[in-house]
N, C-alpha and C positions, 0 to 999 in steps of 0.2 A: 749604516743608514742607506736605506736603499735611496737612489732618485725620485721616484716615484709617490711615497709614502713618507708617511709624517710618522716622527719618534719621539718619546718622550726625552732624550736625549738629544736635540736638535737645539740648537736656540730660537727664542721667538723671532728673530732676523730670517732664519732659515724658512721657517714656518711663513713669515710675508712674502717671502719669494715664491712659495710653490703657488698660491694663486690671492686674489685681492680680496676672494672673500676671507680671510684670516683673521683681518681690522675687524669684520664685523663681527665675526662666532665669538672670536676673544671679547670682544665690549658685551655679546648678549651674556657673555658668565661675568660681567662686573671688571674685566680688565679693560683698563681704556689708553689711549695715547700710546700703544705698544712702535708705533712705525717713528714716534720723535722721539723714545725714551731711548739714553744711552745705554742703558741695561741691555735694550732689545740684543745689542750681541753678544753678551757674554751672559744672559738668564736662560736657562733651559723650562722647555714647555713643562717637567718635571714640576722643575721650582716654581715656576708657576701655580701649576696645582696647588702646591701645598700651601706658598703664599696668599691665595685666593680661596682655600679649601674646595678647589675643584676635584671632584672624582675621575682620575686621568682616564678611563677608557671612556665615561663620556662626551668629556673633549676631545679624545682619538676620534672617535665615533664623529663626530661631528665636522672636526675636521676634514678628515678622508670623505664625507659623504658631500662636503662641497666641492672635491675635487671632482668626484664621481659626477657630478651633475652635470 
């Protein structure tokens, strides 16, 4: 897992550390409370997807494009 870049194998802990938009991209696909949930560190953005029936390079996408901003 690079620094930089967000994987589908990160946890969503990992994923709120790379920047603070994360709370929100996750809540716009219907995940919500990710930053109190004790999950947040041991569920991977993965299982998320599937949990959520998210299309993971949409949320790649999405993600990485709020870093980029």
């Amino acid at each position: 897992m690079a620094d930089n870049k967000f994987s589908l194998d990160m946890t969503v802990a990992q994923a709120m550390q790379m920047t603070p938009k994360t709370a929100g991209i996750l809540a716009a696909f219907g995940v919500g409370g990710c930053a109190h949930c004790q999950m947040a560190s041991v569920e991977t953005l993965a299982q998320v997807c599937g949990s959520y029936n998210i299309e993971p390079q949409v949320l790649m996408d999405a993600l990485e494009g709020a870093v980029a901003e």
